[in-house]
C-alpha atoms as one frame of an Amber mdcrd trajectory, in Angstrom:
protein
 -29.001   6.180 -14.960 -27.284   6.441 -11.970 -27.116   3.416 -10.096 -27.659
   4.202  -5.870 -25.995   1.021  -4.880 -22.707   2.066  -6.313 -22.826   5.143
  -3.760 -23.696   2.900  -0.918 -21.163   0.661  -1.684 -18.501   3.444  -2.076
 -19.609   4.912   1.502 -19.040   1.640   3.084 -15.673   1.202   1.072 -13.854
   4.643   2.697 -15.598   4.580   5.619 -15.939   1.137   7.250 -13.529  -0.934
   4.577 -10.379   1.286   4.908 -11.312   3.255   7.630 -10.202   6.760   5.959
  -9.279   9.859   7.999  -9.267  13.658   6.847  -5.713  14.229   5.386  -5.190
  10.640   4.575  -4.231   9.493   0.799  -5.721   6.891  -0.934  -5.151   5.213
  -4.266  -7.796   4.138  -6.251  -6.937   1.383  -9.281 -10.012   1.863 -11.928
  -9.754  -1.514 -14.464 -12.134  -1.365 -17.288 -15.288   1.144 -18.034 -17.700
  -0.538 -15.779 -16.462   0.463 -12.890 -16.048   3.577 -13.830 -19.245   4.935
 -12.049 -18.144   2.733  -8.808 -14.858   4.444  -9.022 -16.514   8.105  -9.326
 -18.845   7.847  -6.155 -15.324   6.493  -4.287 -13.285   9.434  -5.043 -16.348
  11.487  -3.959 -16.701  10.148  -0.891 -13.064  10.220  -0.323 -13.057  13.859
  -0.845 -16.114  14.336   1.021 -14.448  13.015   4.251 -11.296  15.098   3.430
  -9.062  12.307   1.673  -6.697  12.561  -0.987  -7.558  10.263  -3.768  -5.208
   9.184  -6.797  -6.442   6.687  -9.280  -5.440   5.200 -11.485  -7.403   3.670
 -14.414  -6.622   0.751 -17.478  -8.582  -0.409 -19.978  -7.547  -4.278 -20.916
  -9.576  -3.852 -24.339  -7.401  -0.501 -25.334  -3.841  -2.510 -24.756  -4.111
  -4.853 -27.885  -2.940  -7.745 -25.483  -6.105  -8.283 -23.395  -3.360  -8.281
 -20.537  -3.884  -5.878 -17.830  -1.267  -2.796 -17.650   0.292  -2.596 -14.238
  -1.031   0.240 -11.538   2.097   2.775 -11.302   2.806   2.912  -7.490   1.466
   5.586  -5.353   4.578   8.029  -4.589   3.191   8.790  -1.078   4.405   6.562
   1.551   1.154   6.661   3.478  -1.508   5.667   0.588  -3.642   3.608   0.575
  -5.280   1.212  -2.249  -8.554   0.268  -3.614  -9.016  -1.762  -6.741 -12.723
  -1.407  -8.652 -12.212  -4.085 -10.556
């Protein structure tokens, strides 16, 4: 069941948090499955405002070391970040 504050949440995020503008790129760092529904509604909103989102997501549990695996760097010089963790 989907969960409505994760979409509120998510809406204040882009658009209050960070501020996005249409054409802007964003990165999005996803750690661990329950935030994966968090993550979802961000990357929707980002799109819905005309963003670019990239994510990124890591499991700790799948690494065998129960350390996290870094975030690769966003390429774009102009990203932005958000961690759902």
């Amino acid at each position: 069941m989907k969960d409505k504050r994760n979409e509120v949440l998510a809406k204040s995020l882009v658009n209050y948090s960070v501020s996005l503008q249409p054409g802007e790129t964003i990165m999005i760092e996803i750690k661990g499955k329950e935030t994966l529904e968090l993550a979802k509604e961000i990357i929707k909103e980002v799109t819905r405002v005309g963003g670019v989102p990239f994510w990124y997501y890591s499991d700790e549990s799948c690494n065998g070391t129960g350390s996290p695996t870094p975030p690769r760097p966003s390429s774009h010089p102009s990203a932005r970040f958000i961690s759902a963790s």
